[in-house]
RODO-2510 file (C-alpha; in nm, 4 decimals, decimal comma):
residues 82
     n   res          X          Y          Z
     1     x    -1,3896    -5,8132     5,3868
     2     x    -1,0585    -5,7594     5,2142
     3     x    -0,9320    -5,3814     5,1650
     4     x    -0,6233    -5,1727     4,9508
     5     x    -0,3500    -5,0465     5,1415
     6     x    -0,2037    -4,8418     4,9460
     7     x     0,1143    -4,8511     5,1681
     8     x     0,4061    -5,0677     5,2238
     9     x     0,4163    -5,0330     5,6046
    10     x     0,0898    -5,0427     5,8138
    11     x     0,0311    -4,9838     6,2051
    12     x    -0,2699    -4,9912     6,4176
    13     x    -0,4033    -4,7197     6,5570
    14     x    -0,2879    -4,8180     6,9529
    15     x     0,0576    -4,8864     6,8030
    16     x     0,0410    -4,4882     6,6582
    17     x    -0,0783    -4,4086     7,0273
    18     x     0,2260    -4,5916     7,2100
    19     x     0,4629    -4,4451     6,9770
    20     x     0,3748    -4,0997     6,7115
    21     x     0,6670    -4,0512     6,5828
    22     x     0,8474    -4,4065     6,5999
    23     x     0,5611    -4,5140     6,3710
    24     x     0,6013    -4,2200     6,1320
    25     x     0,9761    -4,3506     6,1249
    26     x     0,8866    -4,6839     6,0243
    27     x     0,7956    -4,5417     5,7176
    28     x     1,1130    -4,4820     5,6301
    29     x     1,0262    -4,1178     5,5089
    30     x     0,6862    -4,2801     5,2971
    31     x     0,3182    -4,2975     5,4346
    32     x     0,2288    -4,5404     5,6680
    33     x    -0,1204    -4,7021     5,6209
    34     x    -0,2947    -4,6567     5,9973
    35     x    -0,5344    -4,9570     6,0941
    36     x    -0,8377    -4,9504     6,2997
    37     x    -0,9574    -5,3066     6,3254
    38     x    -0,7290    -5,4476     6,0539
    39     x    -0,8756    -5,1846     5,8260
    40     x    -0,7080    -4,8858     5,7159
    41     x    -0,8076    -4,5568     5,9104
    42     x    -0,5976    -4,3072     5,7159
    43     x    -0,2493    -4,2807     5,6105
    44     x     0,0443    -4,1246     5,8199
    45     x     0,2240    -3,8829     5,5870
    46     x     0,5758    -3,7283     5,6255
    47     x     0,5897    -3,4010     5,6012
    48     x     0,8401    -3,3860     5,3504
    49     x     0,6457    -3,6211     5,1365
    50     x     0,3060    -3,4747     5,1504
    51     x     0,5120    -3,1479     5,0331
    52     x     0,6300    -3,3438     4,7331
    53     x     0,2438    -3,4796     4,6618
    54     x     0,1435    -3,1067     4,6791
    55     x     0,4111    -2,9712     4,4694
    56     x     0,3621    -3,2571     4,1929
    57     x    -0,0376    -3,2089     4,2204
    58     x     0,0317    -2,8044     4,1502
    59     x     0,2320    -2,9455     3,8742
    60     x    -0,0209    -3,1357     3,7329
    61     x    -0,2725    -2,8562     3,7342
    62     x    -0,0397    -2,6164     3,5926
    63     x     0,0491    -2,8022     3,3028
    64     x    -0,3694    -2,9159     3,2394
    65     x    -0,3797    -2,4885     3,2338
    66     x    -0,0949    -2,4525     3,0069
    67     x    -0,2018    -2,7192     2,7557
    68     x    -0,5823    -2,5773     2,7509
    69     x    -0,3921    -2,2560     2,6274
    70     x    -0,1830    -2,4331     2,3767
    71     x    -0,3408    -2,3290     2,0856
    72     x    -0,4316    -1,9579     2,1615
    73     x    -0,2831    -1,6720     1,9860
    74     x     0,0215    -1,5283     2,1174
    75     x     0,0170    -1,1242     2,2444
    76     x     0,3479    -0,9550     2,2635
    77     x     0,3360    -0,7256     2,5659
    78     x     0,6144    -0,4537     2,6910
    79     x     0,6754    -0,4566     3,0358
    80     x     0,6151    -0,0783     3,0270
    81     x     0,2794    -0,1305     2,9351
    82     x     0,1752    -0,3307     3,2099
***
């Protein structure tokens, strides 16, 4: 049975066990595809880069909200009003 890793680096699951973060570092600050039985598990993610991933998927949302608004009419408002 063949499978995607979506990952350039990959690690078993007893090699994550020896060593946490040495196999986090292998990444080389990207996610490291985790194997159980020469089939990935999950994915070891940075912190820094899952940050990224979360910023760019509230990105993506935003900009899905601001282009379903595109075409609705425009209301001038004075912060005083509010």
């Amino acid at each position: 049975m063949s499978h995607t890793i979506l990952s350039e680096i990959a690690a078993s699951v007893s090699e994550l066990k020896r060593d946490p973060m040495g196999t986090v570092a292998a990444g080389d600050g990207f996610p490291v595809a985790i194997l159980n039985r020469n089939a990935p598990a999950f994915y070891c993610v940075p912190a820094a880069a899952y940050e990224a991933l979360m910023d760019r998927l509230e990105d993506i949302e935003l900009n899905r909200i601001a282009d379903s608004r595109a075409g609705q009419r425009v209301v001038k408002v004075k912060l005083d009003e509010l």
